[in-house]
C-alpha positions in Angstrom: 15.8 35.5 -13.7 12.0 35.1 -14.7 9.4 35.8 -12.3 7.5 33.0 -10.0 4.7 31.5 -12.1 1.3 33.2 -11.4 -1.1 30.3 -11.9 0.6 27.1 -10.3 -0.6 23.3 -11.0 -3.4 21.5 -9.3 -2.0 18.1 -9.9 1.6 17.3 -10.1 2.7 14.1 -11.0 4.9 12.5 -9.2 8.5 12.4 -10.0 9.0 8.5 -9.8 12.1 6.2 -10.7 14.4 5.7 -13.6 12.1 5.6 -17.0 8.6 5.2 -14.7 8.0 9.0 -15.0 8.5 8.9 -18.1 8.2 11.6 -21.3 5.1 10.2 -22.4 3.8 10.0 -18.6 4.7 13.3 -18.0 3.4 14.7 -21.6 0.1 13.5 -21.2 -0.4 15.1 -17.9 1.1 18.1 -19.1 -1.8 18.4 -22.2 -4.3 18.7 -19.6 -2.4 22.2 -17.9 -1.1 20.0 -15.0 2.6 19.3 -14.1 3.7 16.6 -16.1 7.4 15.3 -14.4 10.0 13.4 -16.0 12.7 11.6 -13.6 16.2 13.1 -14.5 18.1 10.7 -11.9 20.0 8.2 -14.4 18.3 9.5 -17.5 21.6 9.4 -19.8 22.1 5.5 -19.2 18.3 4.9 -19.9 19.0 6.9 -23.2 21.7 4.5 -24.4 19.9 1.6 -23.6 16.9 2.9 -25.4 19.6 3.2 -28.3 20.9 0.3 -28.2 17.5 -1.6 -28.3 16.7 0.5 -31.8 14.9 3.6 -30.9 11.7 2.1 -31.2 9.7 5.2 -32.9 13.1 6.9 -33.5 11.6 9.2 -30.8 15.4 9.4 -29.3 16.8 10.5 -32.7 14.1 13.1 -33.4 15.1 14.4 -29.8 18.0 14.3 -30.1 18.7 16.4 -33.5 17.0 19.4 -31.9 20.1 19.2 -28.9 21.5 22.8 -29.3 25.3 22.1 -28.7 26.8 20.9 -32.0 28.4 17.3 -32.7 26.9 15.8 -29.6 24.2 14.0 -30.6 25.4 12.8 -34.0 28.8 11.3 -31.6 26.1 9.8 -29.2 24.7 8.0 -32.2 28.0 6.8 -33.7 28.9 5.3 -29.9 25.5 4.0 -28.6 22.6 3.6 -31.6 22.4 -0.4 -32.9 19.5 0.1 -35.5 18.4 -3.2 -35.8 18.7 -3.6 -31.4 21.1 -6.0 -29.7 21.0 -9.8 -30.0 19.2 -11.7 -27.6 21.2 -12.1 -24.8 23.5 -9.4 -25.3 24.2 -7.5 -22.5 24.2 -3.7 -22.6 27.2 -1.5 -22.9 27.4 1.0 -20.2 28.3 4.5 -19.4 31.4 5.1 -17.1 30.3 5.8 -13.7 30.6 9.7 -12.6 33.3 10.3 -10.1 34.5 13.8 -9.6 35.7 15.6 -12.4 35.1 12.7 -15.2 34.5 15.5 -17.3 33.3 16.6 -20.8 31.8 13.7 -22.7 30.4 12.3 -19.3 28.6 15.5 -18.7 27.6 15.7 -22.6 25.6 12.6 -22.3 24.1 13.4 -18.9 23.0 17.1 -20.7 21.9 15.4 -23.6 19.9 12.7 -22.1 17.6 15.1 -19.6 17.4 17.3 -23.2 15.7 14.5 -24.7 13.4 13.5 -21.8 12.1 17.2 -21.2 11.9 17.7 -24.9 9.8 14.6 -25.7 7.6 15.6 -22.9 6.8 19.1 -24.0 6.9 18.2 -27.7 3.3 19.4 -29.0 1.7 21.6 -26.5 2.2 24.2 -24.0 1.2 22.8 -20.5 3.9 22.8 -17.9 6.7 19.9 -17.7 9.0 19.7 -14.7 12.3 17.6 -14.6 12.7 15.3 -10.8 16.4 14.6 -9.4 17.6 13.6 -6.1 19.9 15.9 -4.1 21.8 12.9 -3.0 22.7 11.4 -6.3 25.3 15.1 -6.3 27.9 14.3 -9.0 25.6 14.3 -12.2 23.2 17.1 -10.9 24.7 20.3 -12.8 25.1 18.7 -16.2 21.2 17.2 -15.7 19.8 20.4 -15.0 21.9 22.4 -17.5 20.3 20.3 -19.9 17.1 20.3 -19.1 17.0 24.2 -19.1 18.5 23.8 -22.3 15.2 21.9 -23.4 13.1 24.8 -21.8 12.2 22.9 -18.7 9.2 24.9 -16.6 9.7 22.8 -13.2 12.8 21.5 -11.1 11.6 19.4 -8.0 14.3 18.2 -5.7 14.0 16.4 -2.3 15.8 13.0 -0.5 18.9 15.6 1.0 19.2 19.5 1.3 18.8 21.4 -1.9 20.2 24.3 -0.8 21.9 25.5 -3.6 20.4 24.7 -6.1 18.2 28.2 -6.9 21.5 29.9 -7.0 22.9 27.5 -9.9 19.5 27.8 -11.9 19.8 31.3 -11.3 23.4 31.1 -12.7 22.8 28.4 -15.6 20.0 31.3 -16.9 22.1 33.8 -17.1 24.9 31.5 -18.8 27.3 31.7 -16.2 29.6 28.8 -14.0 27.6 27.8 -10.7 28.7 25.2 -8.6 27.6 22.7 -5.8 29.5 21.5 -2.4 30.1 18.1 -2.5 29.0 16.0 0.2 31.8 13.9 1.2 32.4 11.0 4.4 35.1 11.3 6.5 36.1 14.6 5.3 39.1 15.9 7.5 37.7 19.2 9.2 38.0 22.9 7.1 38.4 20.9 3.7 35.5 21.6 0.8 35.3 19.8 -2.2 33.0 21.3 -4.9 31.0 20.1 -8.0 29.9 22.3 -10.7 29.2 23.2 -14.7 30.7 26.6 -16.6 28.1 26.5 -19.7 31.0 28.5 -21.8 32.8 25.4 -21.9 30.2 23.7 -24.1 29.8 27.0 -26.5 31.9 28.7 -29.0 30.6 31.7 -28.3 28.5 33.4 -25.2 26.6 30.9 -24.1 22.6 31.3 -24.7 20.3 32.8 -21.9 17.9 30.2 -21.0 15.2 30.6 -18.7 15.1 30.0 -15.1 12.5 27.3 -14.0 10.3 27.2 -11.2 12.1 25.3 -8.2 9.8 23.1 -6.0 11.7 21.8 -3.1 10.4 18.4 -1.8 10.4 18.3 2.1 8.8 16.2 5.0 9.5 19.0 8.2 8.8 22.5 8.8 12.7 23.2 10.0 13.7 22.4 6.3 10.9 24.9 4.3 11.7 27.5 7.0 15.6 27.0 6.3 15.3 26.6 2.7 13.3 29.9 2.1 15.5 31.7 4.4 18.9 30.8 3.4 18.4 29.4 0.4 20.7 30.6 -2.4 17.9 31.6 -4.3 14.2 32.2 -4.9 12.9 28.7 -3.5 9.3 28.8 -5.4 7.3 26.6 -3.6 7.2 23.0 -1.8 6.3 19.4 -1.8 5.3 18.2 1.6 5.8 14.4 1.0 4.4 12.0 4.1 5.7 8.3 5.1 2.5 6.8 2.7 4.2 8.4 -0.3 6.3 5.5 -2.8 10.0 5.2 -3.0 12.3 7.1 -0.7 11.2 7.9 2.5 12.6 10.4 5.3 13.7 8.4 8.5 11.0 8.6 11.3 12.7 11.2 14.1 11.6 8.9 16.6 12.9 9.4 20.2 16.6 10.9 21.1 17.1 8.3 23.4 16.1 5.2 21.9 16.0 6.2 17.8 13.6 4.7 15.4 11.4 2.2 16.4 10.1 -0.8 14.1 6.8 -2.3 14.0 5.8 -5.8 14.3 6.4 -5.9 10.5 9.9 -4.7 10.5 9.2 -1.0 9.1 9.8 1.7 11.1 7.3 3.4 13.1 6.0 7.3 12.0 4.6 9.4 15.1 3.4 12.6 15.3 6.8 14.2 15.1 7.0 13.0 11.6 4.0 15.4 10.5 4.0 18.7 9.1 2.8 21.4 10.2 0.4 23.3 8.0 -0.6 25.9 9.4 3.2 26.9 10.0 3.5 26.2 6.2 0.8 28.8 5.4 2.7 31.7 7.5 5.8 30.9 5.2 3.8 32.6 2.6 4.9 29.9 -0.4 2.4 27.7 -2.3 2.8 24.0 -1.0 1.6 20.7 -2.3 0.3 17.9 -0.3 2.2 14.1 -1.4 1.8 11.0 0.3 -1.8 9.5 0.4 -3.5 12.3 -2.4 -3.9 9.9 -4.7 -7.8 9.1 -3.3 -10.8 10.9 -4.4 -11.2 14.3 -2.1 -7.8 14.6 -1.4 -7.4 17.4 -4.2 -10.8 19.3 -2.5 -8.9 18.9 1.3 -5.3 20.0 0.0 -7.3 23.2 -1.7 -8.9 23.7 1.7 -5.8 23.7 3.5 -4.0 26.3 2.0 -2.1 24.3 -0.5 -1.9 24.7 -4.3 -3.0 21.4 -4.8 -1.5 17.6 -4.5 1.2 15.5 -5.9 0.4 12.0 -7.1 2.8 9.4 -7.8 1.2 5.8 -7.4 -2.0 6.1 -9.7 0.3 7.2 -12.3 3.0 4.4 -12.1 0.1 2.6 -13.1 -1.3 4.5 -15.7 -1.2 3.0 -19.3 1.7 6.3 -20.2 4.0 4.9 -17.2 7.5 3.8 -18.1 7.0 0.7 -15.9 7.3 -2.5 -17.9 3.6 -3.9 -19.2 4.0 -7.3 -17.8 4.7 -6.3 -14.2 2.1 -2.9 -14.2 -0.8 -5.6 -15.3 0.5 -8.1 -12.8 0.6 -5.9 -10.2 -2.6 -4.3 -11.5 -4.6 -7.8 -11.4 -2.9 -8.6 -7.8 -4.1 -5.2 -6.8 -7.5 -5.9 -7.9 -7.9 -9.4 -5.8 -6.5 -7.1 -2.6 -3.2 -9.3 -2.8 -0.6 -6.9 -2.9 1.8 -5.4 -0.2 3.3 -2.5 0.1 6.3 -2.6 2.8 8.4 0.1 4.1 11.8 -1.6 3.8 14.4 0.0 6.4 17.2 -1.6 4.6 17.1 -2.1 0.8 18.0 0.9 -0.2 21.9 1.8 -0.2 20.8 5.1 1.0 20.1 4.1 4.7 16.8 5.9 4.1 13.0 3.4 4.1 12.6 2.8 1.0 8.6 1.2 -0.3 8.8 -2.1 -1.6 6.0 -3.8 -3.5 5.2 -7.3 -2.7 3.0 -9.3 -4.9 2.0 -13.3 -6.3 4.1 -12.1 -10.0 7.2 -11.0 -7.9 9.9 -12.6 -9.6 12.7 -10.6 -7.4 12.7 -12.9 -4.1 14.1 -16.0 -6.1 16.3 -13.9 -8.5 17.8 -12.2 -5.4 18.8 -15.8 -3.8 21.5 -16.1 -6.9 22.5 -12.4 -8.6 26.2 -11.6 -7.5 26.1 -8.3 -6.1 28.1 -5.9 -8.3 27.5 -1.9 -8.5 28.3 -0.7 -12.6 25.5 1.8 -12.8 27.2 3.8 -9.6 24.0 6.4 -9.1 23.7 5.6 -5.0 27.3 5.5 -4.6 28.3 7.6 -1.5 32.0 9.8 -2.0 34.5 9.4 1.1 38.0 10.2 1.5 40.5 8.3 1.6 43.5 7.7 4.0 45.8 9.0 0.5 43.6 12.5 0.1 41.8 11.3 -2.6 38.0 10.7 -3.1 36.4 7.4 -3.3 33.6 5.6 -4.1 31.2 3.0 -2.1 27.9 1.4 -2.2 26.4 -0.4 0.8 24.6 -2.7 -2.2 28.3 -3.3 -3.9 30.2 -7.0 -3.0 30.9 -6.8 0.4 34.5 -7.6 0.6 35.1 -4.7 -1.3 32.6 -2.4 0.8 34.8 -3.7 3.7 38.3 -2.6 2.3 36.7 0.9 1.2 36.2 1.4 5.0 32.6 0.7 4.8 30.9 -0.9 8.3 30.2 -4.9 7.0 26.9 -4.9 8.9 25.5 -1.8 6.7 25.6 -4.1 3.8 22.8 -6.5 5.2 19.8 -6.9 3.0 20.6 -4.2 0.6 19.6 -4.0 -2.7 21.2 -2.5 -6.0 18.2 -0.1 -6.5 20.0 1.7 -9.7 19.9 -2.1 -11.6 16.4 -3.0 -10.3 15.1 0.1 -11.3 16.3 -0.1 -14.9 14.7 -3.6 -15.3 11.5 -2.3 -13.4 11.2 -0.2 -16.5 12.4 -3.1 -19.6 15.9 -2.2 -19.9 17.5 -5.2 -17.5 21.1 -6.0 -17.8 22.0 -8.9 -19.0 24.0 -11.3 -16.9 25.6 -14.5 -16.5 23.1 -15.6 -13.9 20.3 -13.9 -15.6 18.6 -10.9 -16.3 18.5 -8.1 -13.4 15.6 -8.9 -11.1 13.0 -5.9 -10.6 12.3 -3.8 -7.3 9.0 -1.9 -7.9 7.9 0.5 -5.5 4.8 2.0 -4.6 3.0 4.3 -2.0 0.6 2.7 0.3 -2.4 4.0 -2.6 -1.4 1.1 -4.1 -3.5 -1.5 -1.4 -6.5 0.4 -2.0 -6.4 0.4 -6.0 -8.9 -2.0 -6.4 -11.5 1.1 -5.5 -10.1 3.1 -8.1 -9.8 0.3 -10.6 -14.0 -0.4 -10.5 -12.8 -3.8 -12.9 -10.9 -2.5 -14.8 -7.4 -4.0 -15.8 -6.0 -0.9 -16.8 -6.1 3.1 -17.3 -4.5 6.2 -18.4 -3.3 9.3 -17.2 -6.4 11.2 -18.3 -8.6 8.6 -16.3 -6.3 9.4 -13.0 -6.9 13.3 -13.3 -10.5 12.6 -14.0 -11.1 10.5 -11.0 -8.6 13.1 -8.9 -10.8 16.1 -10.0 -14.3 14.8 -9.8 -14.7 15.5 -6.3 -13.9 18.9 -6.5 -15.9 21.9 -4.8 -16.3 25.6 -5.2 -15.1 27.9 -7.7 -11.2 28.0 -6.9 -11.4 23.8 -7.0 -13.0 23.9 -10.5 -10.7 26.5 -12.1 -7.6 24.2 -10.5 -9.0 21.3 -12.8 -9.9 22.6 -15.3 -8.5 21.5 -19.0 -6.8 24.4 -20.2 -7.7 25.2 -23.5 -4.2 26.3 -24.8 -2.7 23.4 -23.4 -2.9 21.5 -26.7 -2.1 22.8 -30.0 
């Protein structure tokens, strides 16, 4: 097991949807000796759908010939690579969904595609790259993070549930040996377990290789869940990301009151109090470098992290924006030029995601999602939010709140928790070019956002676009003292 890193990143950048933190995103912040952060959630069925449009570049293939484990990417090529790109019109094909135990060639592809994003994003220099993946989203987890070690990964961040165990399995995966997850399961009849997990000799002829363990930044919004996770933990927990209610995407529900629960506003979004904060001052006495999330992306806010005790700031919305960004041109410059004219929104939806959790919702003139949502039949075929429960027979199923609702209904699932949800793992994919195809159209988007994005326009100064380099320049400009300046500054190794 390698030892914690001894200099840790100013700036992290954020670990955003499907293809948004992308590899060139998270390359470009890693040149400058910041942590660049690819998104490892769904990464496989963006891969095949990056295939199957022609490997623009042929950055895929040249990834993809440096994957370790032999036969798998030449097999990936024969099933999913269409060199001159689908026909108009042509839906994609897709993966199988994951259920448990869908075993080898499911969890190939799922190795391979984190392989390729972390490669691509560390191809050329030697700043720091870390891989993002949701706790909740359980059944592709090992595989993802076996291969994104396998690509020499420097950074796991995990938040949205309780990443308990996950030091122990990098600790495992390092060493080449079997390491396993407990499943999360509803309705699960009292003193059963069901587990998840990844034995690397499987995949080898031989022993399998020692790999080396990343750096594991857990992403949290209390002080109960650092103070759990670094005591009982099943390994070293190396540091954490405190994310707030302003931060983009998922949110943590509000604690509100035990008597009378969350509370909305007059908007409809729930209502954060002073419960919701974090502590920092109890985060100092844990003794483990933090990072401040959530409203950092503002000039200062790297100079007040640095002041309190923190190692520095994670930034997601500047660089969903950012020229490098996986997010389609055509929405980023909409949303960009709505931005600019203050006539964007950014609103905390308590209901679109399948997850139950608030999930930031971008509003704007360009949107075409309100109309396309009046006539897309719901239909879950990507499966990423789907939630495992057993059934009456023993077995494990499968549901999604955002699935048709008859069949929600006969999975067990409560009718009225399908209200006004939204397929997030479909509008993400289109959010970044790769819609599906369908008879009623193409897959409407569903961009999220922090609340940074209402206040772009200062940031922006007229312009209609940036890069990642302008976003660290602007984020380090304010900086004070000796300790600020050495966070910032461009590592000199960093590109070679």
């Amino acid at each position: 097991m390698s030892a914690p890193a001894t200099k840790w990143p100013a700036v992290i950048q954020g670990g955003m949807g499907i293809g948004v933190s992308n590899w060139r995103l998270a390359r470009a912040v890693a040149r400058r000796g910041h942590l660049g952060v690819v998104s490892g959630t769904a990464v496989e069925s963006l891969l095949v759908r990056r295939l199957q449009d022609g490997d623009e570049g042929g950055h895929m293939r040249r990834a993809m010939a440096q994957f370790p484990i032999p036969g798998v990417a030449e097999e990936a090529l024969r099933r999913w690579f269409l060199p001159e790109g689908r026909a108009p019109g042509t839906p994609y094909r897709m993966l199988p969904m994951y259920r448990q135990g869908s075993g080898r060639s499911r969890d190939l592809i799922t190795m391979l595609g984190n392989f390729v994003e972390v490669w691509l994003a560390k191809e050329g220099h030697d700043g720091p790259v870390g891989v993002n993946l949701l706790t909740k989203v359980q059944l592709p987890n090992p595989a993802a993070l076996y291969g994104a070690m396998l690509a020499g990964v420097d950074y796991v961040l995990m938040g949205a549930g309780i990443p308990r165990e996950i030091p122990g399995l990098l600790d495992a995966f390092a060493d080449g040996r079997a390491a396993s997850l407990r499943l999360e399961v509803d309705e699960m009849p009292a003193g059963r377990e069901e587990r998840i997990g990844l034995d690397p000799a499987d995949y080898w002829s031989g022993e399998p290789p020692k790999l080396r363990r990343p750096s594991f930044l857990a992403i949290i919004s209390s002080n109960s869940l650092a103070t759990m996770l670094s005591r009982k933990a099943t390994g070293r927990v190396d540091g954490f990301v405190i994310e707030g209610p302003t931060a983009g995407g998922h949110n943590a529900p509000p604690r509100g009151s035990a008597q009378s629960g969350p509370q909305l506003n007059e908007r409809g979004e729930p209502v954060y109090g002073e419960r919701d904060a974090v502590d920092l001052a109890k985060m100092r006495e844990l003794g483990v470098p933090f990072w401040l999330a959530g409203g950092s992306g503002r000039a200062g806010a790297l100079r007040y992290a640095l002041s309190e005790g923190a190692a520095g700031i994670q930034v997601g919305t500047l660089f969903a924006y950012a020229d490098e960004s996986g997010i389609a041109e055509r929405y980023r410059r909409s949303i960009l030029t709505s931005a600019a004219r203050g006539e964007v929104d950014v609103f905390t939806d308590p209901q679109a995601s399948p997850t139950g959790y608030p999930f930031k919702v971008v509003r704007w003139a360009g949107d075409p999602a309100p109309a396309a949502a009046e006539t897309r039949k719901r239909i879950c075929d990507i499966g990423g939010l789907r939630t495992p429960y057993a059934r009456p027979d023993g077995k494990i199923g499968y549901r999604c709140p955002a699935e048709p609702v008859a069949d929600y209904v006969k999975k067990g699932g409560k009718v009225e928790d399908t209200v006004g949800r939204r397929c997030l793992c479909n509008a993400l994919m289109a959010d970044v070019g790769h819609a599906q195809v369908r008879e009623e159209g193409e897959e409407p988007p569903l961009l999220t956002s922090g609340d940074d994005l209402m206040t772009i326009g200062a940031f922006l100064a007229g312009r209609t676009s940036y890069t990642a380099d302008d976003v660290l320049d602007y984020l380090c400009e304010d900086t004070e003292g000796e300790a600020a300046v050495a966070a910032c500054a461009i590592s000199a190794s960093s590109s070679r």
